[in-house]
Backbone of each chain as ProteinMPNN parsed JSONL, in Angstrom:
{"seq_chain_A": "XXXXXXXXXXXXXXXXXXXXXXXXXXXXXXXXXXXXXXXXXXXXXXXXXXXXXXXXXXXXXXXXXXXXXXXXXXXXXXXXXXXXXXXXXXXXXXXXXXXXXXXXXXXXXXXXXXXXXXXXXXXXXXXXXXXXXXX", "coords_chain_A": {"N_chain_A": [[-24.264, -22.678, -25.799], [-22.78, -20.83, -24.218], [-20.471, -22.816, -23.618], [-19.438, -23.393, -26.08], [-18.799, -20.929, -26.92], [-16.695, -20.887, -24.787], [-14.946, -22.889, -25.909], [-13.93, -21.163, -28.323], [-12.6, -19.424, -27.299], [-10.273, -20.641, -25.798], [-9.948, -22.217, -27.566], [-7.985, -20.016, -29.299], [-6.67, -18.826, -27.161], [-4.87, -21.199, -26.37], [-3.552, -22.387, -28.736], [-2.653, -26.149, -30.911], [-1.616, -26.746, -28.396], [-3.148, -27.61, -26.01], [-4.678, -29.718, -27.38], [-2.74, -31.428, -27.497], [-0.75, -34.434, -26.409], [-0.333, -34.313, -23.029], [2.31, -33.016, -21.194], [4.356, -35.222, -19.274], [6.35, -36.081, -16.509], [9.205, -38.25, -16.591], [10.361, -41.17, -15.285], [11.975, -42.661, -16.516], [12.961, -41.467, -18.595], [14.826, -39.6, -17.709], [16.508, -41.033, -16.538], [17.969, -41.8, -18.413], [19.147, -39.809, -19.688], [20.511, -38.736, -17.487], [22.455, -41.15, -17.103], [24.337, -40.638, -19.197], [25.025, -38.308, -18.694], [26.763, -38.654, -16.191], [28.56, -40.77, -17.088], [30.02, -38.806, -18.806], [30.91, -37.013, -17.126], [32.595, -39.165, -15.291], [34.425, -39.738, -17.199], [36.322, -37.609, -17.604], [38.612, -37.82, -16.015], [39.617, -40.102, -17.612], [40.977, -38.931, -19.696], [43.766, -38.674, -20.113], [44.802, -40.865, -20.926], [44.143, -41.885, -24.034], [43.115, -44.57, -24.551], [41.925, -45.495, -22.96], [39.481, -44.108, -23.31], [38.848, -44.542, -26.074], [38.123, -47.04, -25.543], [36.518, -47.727, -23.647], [35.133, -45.17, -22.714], [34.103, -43.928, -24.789], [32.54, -45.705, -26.201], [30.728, -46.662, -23.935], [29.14, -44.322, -23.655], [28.303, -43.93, -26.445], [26.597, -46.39, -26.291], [24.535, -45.224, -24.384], [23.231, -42.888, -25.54], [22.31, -44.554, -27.723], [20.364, -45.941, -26.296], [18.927, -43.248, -25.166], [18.066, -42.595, -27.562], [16.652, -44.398, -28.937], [14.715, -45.21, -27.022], [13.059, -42.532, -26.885], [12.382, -42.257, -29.368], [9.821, -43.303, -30.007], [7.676, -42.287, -28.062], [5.064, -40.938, -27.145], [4.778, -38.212, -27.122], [5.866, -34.964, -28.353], [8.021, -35.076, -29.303], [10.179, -33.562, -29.074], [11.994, -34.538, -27.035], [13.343, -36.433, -28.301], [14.466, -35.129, -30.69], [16.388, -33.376, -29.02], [18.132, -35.821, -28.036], [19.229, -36.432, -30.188], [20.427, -34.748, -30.672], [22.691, -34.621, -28.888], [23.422, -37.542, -29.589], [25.04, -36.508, -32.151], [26.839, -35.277, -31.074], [28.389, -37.271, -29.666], [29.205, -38.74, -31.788], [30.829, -37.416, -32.999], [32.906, -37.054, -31.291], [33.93, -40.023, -31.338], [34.505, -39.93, -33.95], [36.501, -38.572, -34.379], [38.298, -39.407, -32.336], [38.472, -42.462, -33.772], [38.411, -42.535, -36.186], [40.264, -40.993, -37.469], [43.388, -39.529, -38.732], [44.744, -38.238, -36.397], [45.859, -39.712, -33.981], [46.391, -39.708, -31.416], [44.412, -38.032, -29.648], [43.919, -34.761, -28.501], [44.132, -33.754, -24.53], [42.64, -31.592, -23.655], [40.614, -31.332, -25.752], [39.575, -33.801, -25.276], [38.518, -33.322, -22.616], [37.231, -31.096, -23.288], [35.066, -31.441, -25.025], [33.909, -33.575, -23.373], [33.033, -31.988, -21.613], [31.203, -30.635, -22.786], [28.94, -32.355, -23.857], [28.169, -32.882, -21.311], [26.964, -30.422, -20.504], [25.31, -29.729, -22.711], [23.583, -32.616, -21.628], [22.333, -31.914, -18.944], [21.064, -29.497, -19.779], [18.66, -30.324, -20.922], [17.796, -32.399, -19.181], [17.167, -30.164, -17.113], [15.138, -28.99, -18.514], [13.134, -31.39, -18.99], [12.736, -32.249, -16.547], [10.715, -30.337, -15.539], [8.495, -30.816, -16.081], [5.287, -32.076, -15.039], [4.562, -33.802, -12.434]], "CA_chain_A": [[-23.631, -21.499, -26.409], [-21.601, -20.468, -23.717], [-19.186, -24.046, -24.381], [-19.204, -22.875, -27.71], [-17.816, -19.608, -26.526], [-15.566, -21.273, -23.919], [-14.2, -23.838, -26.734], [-13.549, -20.431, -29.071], [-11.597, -18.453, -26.475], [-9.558, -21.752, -25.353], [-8.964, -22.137, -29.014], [-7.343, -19.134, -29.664], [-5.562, -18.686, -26.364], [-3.592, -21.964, -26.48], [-3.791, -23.198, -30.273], [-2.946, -26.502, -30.622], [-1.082, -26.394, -27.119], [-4.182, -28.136, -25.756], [-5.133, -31.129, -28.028], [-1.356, -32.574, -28.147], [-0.537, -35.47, -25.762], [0.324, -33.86, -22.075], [3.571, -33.482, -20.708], [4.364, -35.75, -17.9], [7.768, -35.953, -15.939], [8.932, -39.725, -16.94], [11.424, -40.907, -14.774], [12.735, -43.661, -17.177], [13.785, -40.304, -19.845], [15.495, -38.86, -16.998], [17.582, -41.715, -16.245], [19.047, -42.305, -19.665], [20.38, -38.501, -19.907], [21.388, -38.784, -16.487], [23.516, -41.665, -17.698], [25.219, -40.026, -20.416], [25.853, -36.712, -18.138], [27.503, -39.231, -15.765], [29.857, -41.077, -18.638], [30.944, -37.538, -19.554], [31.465, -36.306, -16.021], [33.627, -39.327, -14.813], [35.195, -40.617, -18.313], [37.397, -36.924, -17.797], [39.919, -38.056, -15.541], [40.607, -40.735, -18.508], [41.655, -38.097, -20.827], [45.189, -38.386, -20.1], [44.71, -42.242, -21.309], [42.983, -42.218, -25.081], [43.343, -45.978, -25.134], [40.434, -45.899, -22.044], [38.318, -42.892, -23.773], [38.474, -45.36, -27.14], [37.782, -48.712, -25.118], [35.762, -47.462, -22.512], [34.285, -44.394, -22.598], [33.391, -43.72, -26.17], [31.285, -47.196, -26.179], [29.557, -46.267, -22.911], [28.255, -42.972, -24.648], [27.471, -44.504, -27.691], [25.766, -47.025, -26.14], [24.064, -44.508, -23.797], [22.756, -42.199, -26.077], [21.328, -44.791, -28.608], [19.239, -45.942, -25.506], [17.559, -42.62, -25.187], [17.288, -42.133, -28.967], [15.327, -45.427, -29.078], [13.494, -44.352, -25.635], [12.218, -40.885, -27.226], [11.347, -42.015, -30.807], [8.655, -43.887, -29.832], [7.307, -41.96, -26.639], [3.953, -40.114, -28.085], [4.91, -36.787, -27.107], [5.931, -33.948, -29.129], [9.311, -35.362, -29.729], [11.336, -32.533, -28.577], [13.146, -34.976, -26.216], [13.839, -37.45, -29.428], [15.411, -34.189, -31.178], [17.475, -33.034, -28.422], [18.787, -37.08, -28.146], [19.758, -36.847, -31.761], [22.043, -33.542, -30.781], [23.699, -35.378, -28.486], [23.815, -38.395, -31.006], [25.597, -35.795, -32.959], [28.458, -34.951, -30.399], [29.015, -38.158, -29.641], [29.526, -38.959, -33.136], [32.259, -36.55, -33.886], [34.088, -37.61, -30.318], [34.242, -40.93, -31.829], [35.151, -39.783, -35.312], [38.192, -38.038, -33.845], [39.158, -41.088, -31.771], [38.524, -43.752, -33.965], [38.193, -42.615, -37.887], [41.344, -39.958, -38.141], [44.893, -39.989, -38.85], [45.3, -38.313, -35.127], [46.398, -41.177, -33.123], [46.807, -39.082, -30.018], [43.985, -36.706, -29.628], [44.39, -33.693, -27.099], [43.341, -33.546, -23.256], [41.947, -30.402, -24.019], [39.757, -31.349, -26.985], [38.597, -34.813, -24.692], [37.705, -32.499, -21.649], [36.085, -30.263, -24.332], [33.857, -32.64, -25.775], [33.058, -34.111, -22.403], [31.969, -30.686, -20.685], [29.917, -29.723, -24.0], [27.972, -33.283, -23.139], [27.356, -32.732, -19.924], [26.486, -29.283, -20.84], [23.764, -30.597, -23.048], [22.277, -32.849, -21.05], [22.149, -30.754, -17.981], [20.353, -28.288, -20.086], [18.013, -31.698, -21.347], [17.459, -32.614, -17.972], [16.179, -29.339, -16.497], [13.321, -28.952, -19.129], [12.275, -32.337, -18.951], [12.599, -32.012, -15.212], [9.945, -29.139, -15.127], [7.163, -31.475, -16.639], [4.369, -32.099, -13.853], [4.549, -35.88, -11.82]], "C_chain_A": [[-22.394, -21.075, -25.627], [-20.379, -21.876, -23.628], [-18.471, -23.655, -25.366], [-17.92, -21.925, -27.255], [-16.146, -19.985, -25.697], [-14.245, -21.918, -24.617], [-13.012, -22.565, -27.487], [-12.045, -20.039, -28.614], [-10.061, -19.652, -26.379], [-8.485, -22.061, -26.453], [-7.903, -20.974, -29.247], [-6.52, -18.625, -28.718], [-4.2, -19.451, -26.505], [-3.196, -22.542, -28.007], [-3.931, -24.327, -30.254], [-1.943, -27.146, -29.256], [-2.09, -28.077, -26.373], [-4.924, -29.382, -26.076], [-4.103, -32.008, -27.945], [-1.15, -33.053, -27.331], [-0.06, -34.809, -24.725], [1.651, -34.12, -21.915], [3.956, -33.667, -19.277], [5.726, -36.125, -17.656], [7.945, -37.633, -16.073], [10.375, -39.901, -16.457], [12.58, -42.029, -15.73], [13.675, -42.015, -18.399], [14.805, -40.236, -19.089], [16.47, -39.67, -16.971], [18.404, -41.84, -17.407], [19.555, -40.936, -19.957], [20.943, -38.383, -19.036], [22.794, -39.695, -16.136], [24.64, -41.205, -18.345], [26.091, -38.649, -19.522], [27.197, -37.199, -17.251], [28.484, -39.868, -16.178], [30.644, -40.089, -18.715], [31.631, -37.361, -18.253], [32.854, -37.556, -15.417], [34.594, -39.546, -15.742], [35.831, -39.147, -18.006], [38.455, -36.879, -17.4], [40.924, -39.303, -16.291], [41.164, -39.993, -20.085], [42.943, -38.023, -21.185], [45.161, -40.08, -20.891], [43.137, -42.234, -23.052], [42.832, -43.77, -25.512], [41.868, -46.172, -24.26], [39.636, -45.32, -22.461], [38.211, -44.069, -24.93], [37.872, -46.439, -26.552], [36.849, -48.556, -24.438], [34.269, -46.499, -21.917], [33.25, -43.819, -23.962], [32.241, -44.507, -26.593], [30.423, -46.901, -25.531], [28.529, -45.094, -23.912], [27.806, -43.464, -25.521], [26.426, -45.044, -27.481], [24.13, -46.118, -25.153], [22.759, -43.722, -24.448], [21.468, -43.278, -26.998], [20.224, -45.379, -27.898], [18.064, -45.156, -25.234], [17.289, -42.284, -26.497], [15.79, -43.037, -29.434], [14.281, -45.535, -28.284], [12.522, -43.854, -26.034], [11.934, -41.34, -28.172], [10.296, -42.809, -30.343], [7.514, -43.294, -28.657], [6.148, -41.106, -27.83], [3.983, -39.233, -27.257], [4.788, -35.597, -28.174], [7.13, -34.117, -30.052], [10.694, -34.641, -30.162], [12.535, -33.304, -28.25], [13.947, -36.075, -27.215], [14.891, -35.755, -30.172], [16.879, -33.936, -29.714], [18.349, -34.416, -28.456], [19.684, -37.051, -29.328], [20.717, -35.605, -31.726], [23.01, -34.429, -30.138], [24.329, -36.588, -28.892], [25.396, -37.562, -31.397], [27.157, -35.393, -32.028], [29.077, -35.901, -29.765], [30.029, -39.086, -30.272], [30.815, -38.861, -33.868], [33.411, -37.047, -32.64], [34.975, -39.526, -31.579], [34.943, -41.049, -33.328], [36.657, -39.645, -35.375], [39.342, -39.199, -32.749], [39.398, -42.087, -32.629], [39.124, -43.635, -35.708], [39.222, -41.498, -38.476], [43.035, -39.873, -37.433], [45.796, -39.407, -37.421], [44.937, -38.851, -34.062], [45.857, -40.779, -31.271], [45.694, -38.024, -29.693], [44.133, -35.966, -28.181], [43.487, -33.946, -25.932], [42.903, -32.728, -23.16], [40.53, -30.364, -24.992], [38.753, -32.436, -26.006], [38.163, -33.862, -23.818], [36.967, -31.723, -22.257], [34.868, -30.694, -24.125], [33.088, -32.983, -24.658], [32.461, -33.279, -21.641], [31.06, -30.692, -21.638], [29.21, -31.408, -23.764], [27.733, -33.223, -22.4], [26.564, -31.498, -20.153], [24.759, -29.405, -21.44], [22.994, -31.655, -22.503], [21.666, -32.312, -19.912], [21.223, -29.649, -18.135], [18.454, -29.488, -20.421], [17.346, -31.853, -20.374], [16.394, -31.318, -16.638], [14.848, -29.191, -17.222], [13.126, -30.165, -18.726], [11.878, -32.527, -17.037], [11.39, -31.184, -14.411], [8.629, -29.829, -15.411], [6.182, -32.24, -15.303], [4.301, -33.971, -13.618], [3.193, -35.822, -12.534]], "O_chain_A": [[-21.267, -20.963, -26.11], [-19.219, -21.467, -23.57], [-17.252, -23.576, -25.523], [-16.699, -22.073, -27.236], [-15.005, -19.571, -25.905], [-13.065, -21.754, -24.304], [-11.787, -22.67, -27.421], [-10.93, -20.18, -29.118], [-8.978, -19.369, -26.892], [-7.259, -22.152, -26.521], [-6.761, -21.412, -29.382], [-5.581, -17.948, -29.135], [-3.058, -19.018, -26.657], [-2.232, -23.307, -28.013], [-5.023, -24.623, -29.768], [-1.608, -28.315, -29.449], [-1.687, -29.24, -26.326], [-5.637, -29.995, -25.282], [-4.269, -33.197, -28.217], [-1.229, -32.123, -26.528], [1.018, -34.358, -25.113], [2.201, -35.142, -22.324], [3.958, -32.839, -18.366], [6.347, -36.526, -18.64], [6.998, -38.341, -15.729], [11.344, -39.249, -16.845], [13.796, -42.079, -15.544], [14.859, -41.898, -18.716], [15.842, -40.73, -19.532], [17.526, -39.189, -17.383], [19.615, -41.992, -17.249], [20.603, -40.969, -20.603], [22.069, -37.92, -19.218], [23.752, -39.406, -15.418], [25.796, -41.424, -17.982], [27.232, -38.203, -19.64], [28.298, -36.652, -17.315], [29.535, -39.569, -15.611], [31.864, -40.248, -18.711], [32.849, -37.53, -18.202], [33.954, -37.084, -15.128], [35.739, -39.585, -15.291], [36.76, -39.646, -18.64], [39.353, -36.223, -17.928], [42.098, -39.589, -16.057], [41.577, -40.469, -21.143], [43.356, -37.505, -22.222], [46.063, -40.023, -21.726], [41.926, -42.449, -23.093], [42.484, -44.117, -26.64], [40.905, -46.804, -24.693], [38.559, -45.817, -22.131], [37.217, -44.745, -24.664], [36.903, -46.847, -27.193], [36.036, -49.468, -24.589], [33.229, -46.702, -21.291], [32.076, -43.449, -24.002], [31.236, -44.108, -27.182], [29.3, -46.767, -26.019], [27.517, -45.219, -24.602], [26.576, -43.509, -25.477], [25.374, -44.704, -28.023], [22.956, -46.443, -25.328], [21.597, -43.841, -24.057], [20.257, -43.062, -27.041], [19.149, -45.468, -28.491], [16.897, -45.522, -25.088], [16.251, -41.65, -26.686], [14.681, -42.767, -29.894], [13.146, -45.864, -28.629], [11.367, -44.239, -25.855], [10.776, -40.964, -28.36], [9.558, -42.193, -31.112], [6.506, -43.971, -28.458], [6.383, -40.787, -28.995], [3.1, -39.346, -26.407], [3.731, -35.343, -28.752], [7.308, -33.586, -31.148], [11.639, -34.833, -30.928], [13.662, -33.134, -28.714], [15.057, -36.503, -26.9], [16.083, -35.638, -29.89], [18.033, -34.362, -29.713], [19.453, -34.211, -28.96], [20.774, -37.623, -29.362], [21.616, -35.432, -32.549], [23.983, -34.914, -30.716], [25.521, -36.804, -28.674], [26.522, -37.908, -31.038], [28.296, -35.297, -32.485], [30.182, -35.685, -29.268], [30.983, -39.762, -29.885], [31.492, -39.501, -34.672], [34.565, -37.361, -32.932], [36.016, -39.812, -32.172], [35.676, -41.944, -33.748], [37.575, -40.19, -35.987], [40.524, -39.512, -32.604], [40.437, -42.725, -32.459], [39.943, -44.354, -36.279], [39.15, -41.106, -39.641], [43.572, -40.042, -36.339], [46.952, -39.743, -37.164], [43.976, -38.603, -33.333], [45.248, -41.372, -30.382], [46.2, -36.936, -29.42], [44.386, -36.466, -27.085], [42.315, -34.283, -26.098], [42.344, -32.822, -22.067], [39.628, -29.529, -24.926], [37.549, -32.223, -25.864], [37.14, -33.352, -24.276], [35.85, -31.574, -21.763], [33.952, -30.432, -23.346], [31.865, -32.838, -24.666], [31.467, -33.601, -20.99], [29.904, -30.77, -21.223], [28.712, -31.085, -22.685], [26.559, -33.589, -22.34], [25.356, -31.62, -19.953], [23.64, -29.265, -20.948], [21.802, -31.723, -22.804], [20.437, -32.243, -19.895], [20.692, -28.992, -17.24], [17.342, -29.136, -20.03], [16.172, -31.494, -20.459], [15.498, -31.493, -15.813], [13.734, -29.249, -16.7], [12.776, -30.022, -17.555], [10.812, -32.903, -16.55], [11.114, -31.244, -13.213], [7.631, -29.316, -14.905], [6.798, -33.093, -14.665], [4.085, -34.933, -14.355], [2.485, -36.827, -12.597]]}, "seq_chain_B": "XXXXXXXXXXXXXXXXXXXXXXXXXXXXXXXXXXXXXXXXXXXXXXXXXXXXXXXXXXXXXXXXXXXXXXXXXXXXXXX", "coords_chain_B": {"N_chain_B": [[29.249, -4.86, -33.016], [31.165, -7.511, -31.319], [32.982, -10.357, -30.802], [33.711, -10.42, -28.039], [31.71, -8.421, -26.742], [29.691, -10.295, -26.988], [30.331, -12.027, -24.749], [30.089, -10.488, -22.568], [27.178, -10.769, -22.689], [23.886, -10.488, -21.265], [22.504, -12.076, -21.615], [22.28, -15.79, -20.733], [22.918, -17.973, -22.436], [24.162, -17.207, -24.677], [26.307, -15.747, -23.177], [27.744, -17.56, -22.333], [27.834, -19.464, -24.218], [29.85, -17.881, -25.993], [31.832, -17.727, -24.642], [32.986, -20.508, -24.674], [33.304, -20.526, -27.018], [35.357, -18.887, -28.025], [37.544, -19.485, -25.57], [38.031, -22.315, -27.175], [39.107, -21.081, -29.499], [41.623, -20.047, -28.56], [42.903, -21.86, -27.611], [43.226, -23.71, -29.653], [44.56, -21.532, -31.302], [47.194, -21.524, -29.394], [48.144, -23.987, -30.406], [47.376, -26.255, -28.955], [45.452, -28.078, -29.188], [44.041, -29.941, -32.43], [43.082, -28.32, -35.796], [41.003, -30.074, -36.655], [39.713, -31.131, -34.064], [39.275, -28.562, -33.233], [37.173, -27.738, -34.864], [35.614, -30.172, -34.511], [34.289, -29.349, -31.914], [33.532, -27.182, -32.057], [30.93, -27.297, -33.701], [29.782, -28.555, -32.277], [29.074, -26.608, -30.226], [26.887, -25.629, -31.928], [25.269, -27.827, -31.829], [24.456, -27.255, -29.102], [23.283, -25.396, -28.769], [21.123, -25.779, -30.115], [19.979, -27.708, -28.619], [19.162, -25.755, -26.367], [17.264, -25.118, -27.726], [15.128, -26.711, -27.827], [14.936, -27.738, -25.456], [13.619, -25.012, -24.186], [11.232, -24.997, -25.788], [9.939, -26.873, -24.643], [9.9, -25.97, -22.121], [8.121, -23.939, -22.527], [5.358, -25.37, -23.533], [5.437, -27.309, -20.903], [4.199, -24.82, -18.998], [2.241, -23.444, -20.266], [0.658, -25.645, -20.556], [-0.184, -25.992, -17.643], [-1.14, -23.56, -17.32], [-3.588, -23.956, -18.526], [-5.009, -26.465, -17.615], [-5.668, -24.545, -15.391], [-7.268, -22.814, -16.061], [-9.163, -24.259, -17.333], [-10.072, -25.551, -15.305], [-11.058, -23.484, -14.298], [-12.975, -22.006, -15.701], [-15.192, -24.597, -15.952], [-16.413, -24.031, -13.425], [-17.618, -22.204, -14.076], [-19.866, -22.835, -16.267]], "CA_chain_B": [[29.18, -5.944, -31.8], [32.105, -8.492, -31.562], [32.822, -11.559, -29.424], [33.822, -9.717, -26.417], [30.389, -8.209, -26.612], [28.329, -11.294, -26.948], [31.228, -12.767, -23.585], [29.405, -9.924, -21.557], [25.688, -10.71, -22.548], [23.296, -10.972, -19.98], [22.085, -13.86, -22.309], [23.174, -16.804, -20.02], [23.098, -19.021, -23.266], [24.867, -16.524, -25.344], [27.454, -15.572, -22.826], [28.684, -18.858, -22.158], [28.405, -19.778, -25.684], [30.773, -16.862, -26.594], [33.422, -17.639, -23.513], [33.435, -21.525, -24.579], [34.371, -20.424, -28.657], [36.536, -18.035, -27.062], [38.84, -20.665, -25.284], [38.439, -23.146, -28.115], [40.254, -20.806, -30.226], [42.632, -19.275, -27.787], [43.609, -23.349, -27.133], [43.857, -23.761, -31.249], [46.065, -20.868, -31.228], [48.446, -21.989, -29.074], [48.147, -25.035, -30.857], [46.809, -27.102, -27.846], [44.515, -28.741, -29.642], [44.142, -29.249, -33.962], [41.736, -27.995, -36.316], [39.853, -31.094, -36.993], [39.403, -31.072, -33.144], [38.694, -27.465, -32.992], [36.362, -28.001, -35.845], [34.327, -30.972, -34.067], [33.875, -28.574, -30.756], [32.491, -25.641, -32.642], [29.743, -27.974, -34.554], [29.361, -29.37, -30.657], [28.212, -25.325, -30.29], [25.416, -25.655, -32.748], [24.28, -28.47, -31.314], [23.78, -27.138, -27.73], [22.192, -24.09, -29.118], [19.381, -26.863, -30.761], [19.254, -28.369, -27.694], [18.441, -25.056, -25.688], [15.903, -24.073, -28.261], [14.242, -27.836, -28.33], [14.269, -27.564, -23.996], [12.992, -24.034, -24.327], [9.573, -25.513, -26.354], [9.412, -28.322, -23.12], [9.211, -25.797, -20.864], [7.079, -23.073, -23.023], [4.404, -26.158, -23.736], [4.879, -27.717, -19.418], [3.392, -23.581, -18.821], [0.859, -23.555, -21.001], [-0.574, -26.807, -20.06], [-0.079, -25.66, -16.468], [-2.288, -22.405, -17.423], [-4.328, -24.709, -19.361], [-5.442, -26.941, -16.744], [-5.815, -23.962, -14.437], [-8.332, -22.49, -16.97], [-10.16, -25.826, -17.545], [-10.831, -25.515, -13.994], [-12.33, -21.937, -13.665], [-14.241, -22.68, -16.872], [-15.859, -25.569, -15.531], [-17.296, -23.873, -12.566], [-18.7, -20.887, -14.288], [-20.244, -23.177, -17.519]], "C_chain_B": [[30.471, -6.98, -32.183], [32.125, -9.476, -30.173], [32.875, -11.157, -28.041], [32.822, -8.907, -26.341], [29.313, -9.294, -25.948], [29.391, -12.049, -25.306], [30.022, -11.617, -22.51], [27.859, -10.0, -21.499], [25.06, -10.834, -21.461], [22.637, -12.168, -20.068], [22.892, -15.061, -21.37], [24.011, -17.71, -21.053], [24.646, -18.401, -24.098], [25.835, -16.182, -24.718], [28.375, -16.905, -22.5], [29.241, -19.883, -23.195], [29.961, -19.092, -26.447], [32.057, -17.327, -25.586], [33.837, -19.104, -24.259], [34.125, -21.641, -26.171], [35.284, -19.759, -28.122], [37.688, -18.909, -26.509], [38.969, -21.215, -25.953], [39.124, -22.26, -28.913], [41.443, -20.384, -29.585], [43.549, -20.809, -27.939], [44.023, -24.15, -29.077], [44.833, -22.529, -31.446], [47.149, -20.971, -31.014], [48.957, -23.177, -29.184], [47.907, -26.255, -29.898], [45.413, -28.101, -28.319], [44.769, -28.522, -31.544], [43.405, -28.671, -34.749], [40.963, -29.1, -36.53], [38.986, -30.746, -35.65], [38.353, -30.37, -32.646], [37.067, -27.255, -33.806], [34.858, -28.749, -34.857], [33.721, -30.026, -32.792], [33.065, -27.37, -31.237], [31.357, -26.318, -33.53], [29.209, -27.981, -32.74], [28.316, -27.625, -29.748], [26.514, -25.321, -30.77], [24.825, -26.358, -32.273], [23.704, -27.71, -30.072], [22.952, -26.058, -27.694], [20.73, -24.656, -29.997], [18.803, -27.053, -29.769], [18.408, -27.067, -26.506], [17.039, -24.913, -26.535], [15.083, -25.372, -27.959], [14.004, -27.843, -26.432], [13.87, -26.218, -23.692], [11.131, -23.967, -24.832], [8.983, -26.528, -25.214], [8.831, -27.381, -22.199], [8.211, -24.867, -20.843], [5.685, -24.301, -22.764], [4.276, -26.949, -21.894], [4.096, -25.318, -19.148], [2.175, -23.357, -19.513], [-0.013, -24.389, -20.435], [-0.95, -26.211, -18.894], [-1.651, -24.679, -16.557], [-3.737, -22.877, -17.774], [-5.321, -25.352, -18.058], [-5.861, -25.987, -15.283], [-7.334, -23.031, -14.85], [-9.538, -23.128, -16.81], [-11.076, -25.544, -16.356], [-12.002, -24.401, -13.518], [-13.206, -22.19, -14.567], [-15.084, -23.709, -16.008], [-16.666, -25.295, -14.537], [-18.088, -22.94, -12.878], [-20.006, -21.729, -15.544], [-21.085, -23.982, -17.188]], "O_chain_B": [[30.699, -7.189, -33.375], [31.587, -9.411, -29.068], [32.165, -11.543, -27.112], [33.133, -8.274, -25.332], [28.537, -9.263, -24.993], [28.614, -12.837, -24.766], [29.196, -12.162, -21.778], [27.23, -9.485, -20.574], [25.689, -11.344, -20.533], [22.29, -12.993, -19.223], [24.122, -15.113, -21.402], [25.16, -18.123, -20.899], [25.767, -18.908, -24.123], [26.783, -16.15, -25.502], [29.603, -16.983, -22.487], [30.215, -20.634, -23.26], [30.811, -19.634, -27.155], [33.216, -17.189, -25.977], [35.031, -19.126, -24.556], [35.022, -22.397, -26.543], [36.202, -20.446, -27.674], [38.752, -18.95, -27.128], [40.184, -21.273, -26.143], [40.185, -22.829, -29.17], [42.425, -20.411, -30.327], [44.716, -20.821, -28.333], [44.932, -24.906, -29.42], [45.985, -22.792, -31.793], [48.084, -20.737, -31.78], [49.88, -23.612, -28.496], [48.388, -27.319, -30.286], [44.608, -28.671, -27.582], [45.34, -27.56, -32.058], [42.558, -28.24, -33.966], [39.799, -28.703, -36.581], [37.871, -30.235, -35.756], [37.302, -30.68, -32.086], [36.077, -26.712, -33.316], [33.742, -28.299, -34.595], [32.49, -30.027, -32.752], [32.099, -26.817, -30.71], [30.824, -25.446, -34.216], [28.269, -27.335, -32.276], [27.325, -27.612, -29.017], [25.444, -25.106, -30.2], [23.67, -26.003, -32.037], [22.484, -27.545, -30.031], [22.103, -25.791, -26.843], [19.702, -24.076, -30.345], [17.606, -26.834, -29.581], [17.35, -27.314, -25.928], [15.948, -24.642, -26.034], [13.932, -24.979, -27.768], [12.832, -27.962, -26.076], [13.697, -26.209, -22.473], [10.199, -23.263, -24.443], [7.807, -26.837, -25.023], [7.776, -27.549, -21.587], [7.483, -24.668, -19.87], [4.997, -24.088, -21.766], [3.125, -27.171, -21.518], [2.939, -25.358, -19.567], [1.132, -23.055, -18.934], [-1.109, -24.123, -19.942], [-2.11, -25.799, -18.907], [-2.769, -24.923, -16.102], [-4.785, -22.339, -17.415], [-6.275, -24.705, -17.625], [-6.283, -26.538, -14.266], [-8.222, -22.701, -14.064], [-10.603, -22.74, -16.33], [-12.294, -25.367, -16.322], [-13.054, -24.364, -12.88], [-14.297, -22.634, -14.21], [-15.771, -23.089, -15.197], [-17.662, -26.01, -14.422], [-19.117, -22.692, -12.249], [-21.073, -21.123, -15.643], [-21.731, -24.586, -18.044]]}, "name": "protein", "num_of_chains": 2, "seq": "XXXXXXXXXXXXXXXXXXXXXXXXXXXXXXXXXXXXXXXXXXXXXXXXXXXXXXXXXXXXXXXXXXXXXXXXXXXXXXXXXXXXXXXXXXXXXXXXXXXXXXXXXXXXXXXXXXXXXXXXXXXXXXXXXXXXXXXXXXXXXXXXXXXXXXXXXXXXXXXXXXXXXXXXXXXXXXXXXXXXXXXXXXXXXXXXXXXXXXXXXXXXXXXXXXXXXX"}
């Protein structure tokens, strides 16, 4: 009876909190956003050069990202860290749109340093939650 | 409330959100950048405001467990 009771309370404290696959600090996640934060952080001193951000740095990221997208969809978590992947997907996306797929040739050192803080930004933010998850 | 409101939040998310639209238009103003540009950077907003809320549920659900497993434990010696 008192299980019973224990199960009840347990239930209704955590919902289902409690039944869904733990969260464990995985150092392979970590490395593939720590990648991408690194791409962003040095690819800004080629901002003055969009021939190296198209050849160089835009690829890296691309390639970066679809590493942890394919990482996280499969990880039997909760698949938080597969969503957040797929934001940064998403701002990778549009860098590359604006480099590669529109009629300006030249885009601004302002707009690349943009882009590349607001990636680091996000994974930085990526990196501390998943960072908090118990060895 | 207006932007120079949400620039002073004590919201970390929200004030830094508000300073970084804040320069992106100041830098489309003075035409330092174009609208497509300006465009892709203010979507690049939305995203990072997903991504707080989606590492906000990581670290709500690592506390819980935490509590969880701290529970488990006292349970177990009284049961």
């Amino acid at each position: 009876m008192k299980k019973f009771i224990s199960v009840l309370v347990f239930g209704s404290l955590f919902g289902c909190a409690a039944i869904t696959a733990p969260l464990v600090f995985d150092s392979s996640e970590y490395e593939h956003y720590l990648q991408i934060h690194q791409t962003a952080k040095f690819g800004k001193p080629s901002c003055t050069n969009p021939a190296a951000i198209r050849t160089i740095v835009i690829p890296t990221l691309t390639r970066n990202v679809d590493d942890l997208l394919v990482y996280t969809q499969f990880k039997t978590n909760t698949g938080l860290s597969y969503k957040m992947a797929g934001e940064l997907n998403n701002m990778v996306v549009g860098m590359d749109k604006i480099y590669n797929y529109s009629a300006n040739t030249t885009p601004s050192k302002i707009y690349c340093e943009a882009k590349l803080n607001d990636i680091q930004l996000g994974t930085a933010r990526a990196m501390t939650a998943i960072g908090k998850e118990p060895q | 409330m207006n932007v120079t409101d949400l620039v002073a939040s004590s919201d970390p998310l929200i004030a830094s959100t508000a300073k970084l639209a804040v320069s992106y238009k100041d830098s489309l103003d003075k035409k330092l950048m174009t609208q497509e540009e300006y465009d892709d950077l203010m979507d690049d907003l939305v995203d990072l405001k997903r991504i707080d809320g989606y590492a906000l549920s990581i670290e709500r659900q690592v506390l819980v467990q935490k509590a969880f497993d701290i529970i488990k434990a006292f349970a177990g010696l009284i049961i």
